[in-house]
ZAMARGU-4260 file (C-alpha; in steps of 0.2 Angstrom, whole numbers, plus 5000, padded with zeros to 4 digits):
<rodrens>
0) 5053/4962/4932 | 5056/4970/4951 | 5058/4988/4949 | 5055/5001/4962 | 5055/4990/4976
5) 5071/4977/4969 | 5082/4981/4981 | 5070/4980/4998 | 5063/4964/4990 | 5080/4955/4988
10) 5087/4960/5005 | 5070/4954/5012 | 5070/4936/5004 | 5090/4938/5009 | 5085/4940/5028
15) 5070/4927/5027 | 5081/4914/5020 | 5094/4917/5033 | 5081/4919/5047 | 5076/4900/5044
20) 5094/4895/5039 | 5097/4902/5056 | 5085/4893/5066 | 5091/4875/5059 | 5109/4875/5064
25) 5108/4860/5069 | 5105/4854/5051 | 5119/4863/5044 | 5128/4851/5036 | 5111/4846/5027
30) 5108/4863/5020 | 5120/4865/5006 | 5121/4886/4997 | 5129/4895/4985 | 5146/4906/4990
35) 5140/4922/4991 | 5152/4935/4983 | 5159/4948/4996 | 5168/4960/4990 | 5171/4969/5004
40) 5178/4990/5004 | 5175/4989/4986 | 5158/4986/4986 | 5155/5000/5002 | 5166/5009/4993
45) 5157/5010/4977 | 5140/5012/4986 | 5150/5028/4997 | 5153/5036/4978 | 5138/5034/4970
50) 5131/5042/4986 | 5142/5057/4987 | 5144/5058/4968 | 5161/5058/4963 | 5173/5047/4953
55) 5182/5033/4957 | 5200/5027/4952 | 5203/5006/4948 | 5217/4999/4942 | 5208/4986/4931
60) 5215/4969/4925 | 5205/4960/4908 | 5206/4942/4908 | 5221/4939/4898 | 5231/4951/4899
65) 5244/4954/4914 | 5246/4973/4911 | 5229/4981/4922 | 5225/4997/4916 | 5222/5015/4925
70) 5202/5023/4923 | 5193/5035/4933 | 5176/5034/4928 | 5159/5039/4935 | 5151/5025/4946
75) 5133/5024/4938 | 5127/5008/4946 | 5130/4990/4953 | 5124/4974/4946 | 5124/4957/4956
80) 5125/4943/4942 | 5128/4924/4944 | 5138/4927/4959 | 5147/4943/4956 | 5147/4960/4956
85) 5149/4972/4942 | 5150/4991/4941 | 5143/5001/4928 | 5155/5015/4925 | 5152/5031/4914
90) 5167/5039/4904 | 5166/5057/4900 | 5177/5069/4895 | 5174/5089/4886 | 5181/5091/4870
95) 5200/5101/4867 | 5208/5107/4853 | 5218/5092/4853 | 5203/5078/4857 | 5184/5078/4853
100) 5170/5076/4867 | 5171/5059/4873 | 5155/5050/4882 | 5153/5030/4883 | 5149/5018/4897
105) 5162/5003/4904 | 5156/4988/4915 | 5167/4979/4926 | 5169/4962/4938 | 5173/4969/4955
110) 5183/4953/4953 | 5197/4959/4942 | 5199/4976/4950 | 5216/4976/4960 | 5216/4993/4967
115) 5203/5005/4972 | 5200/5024/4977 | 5191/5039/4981 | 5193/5054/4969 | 5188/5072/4975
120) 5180/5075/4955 | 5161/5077/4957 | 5149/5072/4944 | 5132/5076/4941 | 5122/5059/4934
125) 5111/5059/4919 | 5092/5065/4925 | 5086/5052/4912 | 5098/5037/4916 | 5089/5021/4923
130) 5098/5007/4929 | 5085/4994/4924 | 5081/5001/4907 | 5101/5002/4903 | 5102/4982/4905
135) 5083/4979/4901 | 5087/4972/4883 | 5103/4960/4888 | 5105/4942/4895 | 5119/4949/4908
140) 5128/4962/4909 | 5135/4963/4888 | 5128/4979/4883 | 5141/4989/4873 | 5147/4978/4859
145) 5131/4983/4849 | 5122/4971/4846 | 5104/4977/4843 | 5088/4969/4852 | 5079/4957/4839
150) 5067/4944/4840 | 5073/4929/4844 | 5062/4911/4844 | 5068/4896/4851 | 5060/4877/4855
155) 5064/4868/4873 | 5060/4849/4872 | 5057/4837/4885 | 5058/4843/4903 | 5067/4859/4898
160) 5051/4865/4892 | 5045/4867/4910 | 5061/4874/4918 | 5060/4886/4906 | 5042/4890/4909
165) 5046/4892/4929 | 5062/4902/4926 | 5060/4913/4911 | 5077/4919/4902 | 5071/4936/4901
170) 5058/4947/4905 | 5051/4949/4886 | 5049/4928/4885 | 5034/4921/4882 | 5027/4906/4875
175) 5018/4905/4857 | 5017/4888/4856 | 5017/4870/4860 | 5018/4850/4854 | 5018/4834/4859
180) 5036/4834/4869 | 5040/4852/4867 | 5036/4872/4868 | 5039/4887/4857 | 5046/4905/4865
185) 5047/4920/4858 | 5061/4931/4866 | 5065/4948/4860 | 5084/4953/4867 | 5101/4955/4861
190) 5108/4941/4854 | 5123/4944/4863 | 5138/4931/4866 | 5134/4928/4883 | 5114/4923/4877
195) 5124/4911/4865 | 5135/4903/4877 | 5119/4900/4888 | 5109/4892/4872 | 5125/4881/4870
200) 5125/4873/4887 | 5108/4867/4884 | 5116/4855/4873 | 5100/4846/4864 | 5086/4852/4874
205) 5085/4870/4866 | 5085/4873/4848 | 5085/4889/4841 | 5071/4894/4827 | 5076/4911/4822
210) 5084/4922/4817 | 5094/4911/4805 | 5108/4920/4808 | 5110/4916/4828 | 5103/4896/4824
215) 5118/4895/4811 | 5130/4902/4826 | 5127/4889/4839 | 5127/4876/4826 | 5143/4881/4823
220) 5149/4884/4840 | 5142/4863/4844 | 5152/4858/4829 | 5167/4867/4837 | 5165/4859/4852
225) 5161/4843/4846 | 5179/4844/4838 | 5186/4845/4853 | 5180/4829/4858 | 5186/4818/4842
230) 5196/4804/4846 | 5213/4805/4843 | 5222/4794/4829 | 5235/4783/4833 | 5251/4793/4830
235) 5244/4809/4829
</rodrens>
């Protein structure tokens, strides 16, 4: 994993690509990208915080609900995942006589923000926080629901073996063993919602070994999707 140098080495691959991008204009329609999120004052915004150290204010709307809500929180850092962004904010607040001391982290899409400011309320960020480690343990961006690091097994079959191989799911993978038409990892990372959806969408070609616990999960999660897919009987 890219650490000190993460961000010079993205914006230089970013530059190279578009350098040679660039250069081919006249094969445009023949190069086909990914939409590249942009979100604009937001994102400076955010980045003018985190410099300057003070809070910001988001009215912030969850998927589902149609009410946002009101935070002012500490900007801690930015994450650029699967074509968006996300904000890791820190939530602190001194104990009163009416309420105890209150500390805990919040992440959120830049997408579902609908307003955004400035405040004037310094803060001082933890000496010891690190961006990389806070995350280091987690599929995506899923890190306060609790779910503790563990290792996790799984088996890829056919050509998925390889992908995998080329394109690890996480830095802790590694590969303990191998047969005829398949391969053996060993993963250790939270076994979060998000890392289940992924194994899910890899349909027959990933199966996973242990814990029981998570293997029992996504069998569960293909029967339910399986249901879906039942044909309907006449009349019903």
């Amino acid at each position: 994993m890219l650490r000190e140098d993460s961000v010079q080495n993205w914006m230089l691959s970013t530059l190279s690509v578009s350098n040679v991008v660039s250069e081919s204009m006249s094969l445009q329609n023949r190069i086909l990208l990914e939409e590249v999120p942009y979100e604009g004052e937001y994102l400076k915004m955010v980045i003018e915080a985190m410099k300057k150290s003070v809070r910001i204010a988001v009215d912030y709307r969850k998927y589902g609900t149609d009410k946002p809500n009101h935070l002012v929180f500490e900007p801690y850092c930015i994450k650029l995942l699967k074509q968006r962004w996300y904000i890791l904010g820190h939530f602190h607040r001194d104990a009163t006589e009416e309420k105890p001391e209150s500390d805990y982290f919040g992440v959120f899409s830049f997408d579902r923000i609908l307003e955004m400011s400035m405040t004037d309320i310094k803060f001082k960020i933890d000496p010891d926080f690190d961006a990389q480690e806070y995350f280091n343990e987690c599929y995506g961006v899923l890190v306060g629901d609790g779910t503790p690091a563990e290792r996790i097994v799984i088996r890829a079959f056919g050509y998925e073996r390889f992908y995998i191989r080329d394109l690890p799911i996480h830095h802790s993978q590694r590969e303990i063993g191998r047969g005829e038409n398949f391969a053996d990892f060993e993963l250790y990372m939270r076994p979060t919602i998000d890392l289940s959806a992924h194994f899910l969408s890899r349909a027959s070609q990933v199966k996973v070994l242990s814990p029981q616990w998570l293997a029992d999960e996504i069998y569960n999660m293909h029967l339910e999707a399986a249901q879906m897919y039942e044909p309907q009987k006449n009349g019903a």
